[in-house]
C-alpha positions in Angstrom: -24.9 49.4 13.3 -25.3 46.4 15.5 -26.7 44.7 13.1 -23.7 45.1 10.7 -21.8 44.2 13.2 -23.8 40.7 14.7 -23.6 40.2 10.5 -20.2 40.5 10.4 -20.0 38.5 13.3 -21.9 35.3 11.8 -19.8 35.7 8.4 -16.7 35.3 10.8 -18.3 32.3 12.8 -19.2 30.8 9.2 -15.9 31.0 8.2 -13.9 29.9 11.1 -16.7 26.8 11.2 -15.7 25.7 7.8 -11.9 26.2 8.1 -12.1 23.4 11.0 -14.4 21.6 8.8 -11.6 21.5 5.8 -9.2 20.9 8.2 -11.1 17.9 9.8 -11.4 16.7 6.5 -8.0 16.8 6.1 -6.6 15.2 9.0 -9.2 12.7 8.2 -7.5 12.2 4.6 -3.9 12.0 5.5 -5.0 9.0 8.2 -6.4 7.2 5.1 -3.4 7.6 3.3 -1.3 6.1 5.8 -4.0 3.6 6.5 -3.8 2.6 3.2 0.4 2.9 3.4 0.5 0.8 5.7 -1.8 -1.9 4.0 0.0 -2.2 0.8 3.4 -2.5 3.1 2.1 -5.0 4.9 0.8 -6.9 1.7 4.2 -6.4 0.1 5.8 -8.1 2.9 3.6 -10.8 3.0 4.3 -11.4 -0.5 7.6 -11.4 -0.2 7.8 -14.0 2.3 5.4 -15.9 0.6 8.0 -15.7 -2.4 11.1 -16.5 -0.5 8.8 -19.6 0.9 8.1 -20.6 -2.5 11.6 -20.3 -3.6 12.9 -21.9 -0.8 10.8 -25.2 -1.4 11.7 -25.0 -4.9 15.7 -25.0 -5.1 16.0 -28.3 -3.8 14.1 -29.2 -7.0 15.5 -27.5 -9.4 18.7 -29.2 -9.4 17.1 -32.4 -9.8 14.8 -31.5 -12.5 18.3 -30.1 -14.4 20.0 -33.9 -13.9 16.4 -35.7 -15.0 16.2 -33.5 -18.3 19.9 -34.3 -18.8 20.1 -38.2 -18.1 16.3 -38.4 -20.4 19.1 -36.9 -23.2 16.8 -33.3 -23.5 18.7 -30.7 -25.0 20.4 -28.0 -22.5 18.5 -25.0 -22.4 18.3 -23.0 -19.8 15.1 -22.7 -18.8 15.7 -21.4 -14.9 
């Protein structure tokens, strides 16, 4: 009989020892995912500004581009 019951007793450790483990596990999961959230948010905003940069520096140029196509006699196309 005690040894049913110290048997019964390890299954039970066994089990609560993996339950923490898949829990562990987990926890350890979800911080990836918001590790890796929080890296592609980050990217996407340093894109972004890197766009708005990029666009910035370009409008002043794209009204004299227009004017040099037009006064070399190219056709109008809208091209921007």
């Amino acid at each position: 009989m005690a040894g049913a019951l110290l048997g019964r007793l390890q299954r039970y450790a066994s089990d609560v020892k993996a339950e923490v483990n898949r829990e562990m596990q987990l926890d350890e999961m979800h911080r990836l995912h918001q590790d890796v959230k929080d890296s592609v948010q980050s990217m996407e905003t340093q894109v972004t500004h890197e766009l708005t940069q990029v666009e910035h520096a370009l409008d002043p140029a794209i009204p004299s581009a227009r004017k040099a196509r037009y006064s070399a006699g190219v056709e109008h196309k809208e091209t921007f």
